[in-house]
Short mmCIF file of the C-alpha atoms (twelve columns), coordinates in Angstrom:
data_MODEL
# 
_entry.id   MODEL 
# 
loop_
_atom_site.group_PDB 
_atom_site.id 
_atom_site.type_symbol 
_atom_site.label_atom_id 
_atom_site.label_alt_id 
_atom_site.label_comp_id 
_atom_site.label_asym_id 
_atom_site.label_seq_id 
_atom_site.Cartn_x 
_atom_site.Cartn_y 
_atom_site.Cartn_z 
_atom_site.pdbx_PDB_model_num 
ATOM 1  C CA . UNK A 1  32.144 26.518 92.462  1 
ATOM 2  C CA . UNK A 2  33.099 29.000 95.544  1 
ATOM 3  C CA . UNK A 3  35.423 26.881 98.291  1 
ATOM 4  C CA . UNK A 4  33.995 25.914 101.244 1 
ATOM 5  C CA . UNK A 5  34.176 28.825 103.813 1 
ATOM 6  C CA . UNK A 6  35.263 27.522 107.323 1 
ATOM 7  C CA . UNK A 7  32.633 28.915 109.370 1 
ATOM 8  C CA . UNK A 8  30.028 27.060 106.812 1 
ATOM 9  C CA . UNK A 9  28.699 30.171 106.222 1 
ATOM 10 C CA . UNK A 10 28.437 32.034 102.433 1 
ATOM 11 C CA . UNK A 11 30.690 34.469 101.209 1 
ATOM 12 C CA . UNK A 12 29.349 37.469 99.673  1 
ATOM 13 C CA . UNK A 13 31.167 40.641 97.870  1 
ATOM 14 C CA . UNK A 14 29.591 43.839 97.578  1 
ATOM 15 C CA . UNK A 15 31.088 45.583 95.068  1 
ATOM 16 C CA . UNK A 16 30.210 49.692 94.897  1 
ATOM 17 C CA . UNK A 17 31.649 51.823 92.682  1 
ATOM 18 C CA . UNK A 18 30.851 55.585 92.039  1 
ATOM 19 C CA . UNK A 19 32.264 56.639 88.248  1 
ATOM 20 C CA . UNK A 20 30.395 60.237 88.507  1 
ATOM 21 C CA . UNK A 21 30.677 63.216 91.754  1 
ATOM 22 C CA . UNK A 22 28.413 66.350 92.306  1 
ATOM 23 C CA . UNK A 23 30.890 68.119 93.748  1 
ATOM 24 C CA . UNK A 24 34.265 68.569 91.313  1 
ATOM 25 C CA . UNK A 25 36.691 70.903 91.324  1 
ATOM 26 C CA . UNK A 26 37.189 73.564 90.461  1 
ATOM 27 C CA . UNK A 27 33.860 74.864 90.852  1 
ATOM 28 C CA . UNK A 28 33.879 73.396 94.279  1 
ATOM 29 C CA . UNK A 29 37.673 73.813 95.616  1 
ATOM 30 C CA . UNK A 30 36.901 71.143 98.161  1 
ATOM 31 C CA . UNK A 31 35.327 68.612 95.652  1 
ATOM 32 C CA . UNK A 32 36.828 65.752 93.878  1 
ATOM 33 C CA . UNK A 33 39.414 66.375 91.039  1 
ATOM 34 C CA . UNK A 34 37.149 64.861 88.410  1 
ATOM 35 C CA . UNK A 35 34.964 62.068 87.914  1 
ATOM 36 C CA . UNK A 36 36.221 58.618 87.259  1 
ATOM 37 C CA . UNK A 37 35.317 56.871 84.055  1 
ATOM 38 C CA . UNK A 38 37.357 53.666 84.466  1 
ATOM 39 C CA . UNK A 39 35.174 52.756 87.596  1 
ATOM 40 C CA . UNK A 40 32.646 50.634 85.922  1 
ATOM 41 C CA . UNK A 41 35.422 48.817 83.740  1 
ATOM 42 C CA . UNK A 42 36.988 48.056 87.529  1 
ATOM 43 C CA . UNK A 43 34.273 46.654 88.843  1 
ATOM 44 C CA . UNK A 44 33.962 44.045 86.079  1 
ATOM 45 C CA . UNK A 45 37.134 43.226 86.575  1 
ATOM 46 C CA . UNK A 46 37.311 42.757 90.064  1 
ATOM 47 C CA . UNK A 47 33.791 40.750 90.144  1 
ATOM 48 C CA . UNK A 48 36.275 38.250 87.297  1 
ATOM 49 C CA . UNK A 49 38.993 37.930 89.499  1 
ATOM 50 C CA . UNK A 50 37.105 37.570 92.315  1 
ATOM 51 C CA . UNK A 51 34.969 34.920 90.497  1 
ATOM 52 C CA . UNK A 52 38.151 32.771 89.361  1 
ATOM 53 C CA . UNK A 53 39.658 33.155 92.722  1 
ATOM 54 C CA . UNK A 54 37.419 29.913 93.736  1 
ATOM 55 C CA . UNK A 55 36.389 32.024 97.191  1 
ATOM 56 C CA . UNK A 56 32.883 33.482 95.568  1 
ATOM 57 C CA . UNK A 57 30.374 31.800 93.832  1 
ATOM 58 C CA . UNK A 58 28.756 34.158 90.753  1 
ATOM 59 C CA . UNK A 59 25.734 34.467 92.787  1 
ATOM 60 C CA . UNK A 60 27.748 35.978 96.092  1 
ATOM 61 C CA . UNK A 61 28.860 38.790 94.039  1 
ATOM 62 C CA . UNK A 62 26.855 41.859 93.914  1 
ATOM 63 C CA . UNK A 63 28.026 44.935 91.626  1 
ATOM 64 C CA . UNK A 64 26.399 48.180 92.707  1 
ATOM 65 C CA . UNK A 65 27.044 51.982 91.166  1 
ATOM 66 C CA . UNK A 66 24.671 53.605 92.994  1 
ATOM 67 C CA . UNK A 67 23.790 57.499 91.632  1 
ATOM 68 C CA . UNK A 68 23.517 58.804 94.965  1 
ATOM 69 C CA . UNK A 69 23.686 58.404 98.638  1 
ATOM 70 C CA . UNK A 70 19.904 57.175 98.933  1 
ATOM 71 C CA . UNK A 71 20.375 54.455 96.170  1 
ATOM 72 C CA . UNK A 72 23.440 53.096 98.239  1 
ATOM 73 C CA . UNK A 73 21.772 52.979 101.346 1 
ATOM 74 C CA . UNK A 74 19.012 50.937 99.288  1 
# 
């Protein structure tokens, strides 16, 4: 169970990670070196931590890995 949080008010995580980019290099010399794989496996891991750290209840913790710019702002 998550602590008590001194303003009596929940704690919530929001979690977004983005494992795949449009725009890489080198056919786009301003893009992103390459895309990175060990995002989702990150996530989990931080949602754990975050989980045993007593702070965060599993229900405050929302994992997102949105495909694009619209499904983030959703």
């Amino acid at each position: 169970m998550a602590r008590p949080e001194p303003r009596r008010k929940a704690n919530r995580a929001l979690l977004v990670g983005v494992p795949e980019y449009d725009y890489k290099q080198p056919e786009r010399p301003n893009g992103v070196p390459g895309d990175l794989k060990a995002v989702a496996h990150n996530l989990t891991a931080l949602r754990d931590a975050l989980g045993r750290g007593g702070v965060f209840g599993e229900d405050e913790i929302v994992e997102s890995q949105p495909a694009n710019v619209d499904d983030f702002d959703r």
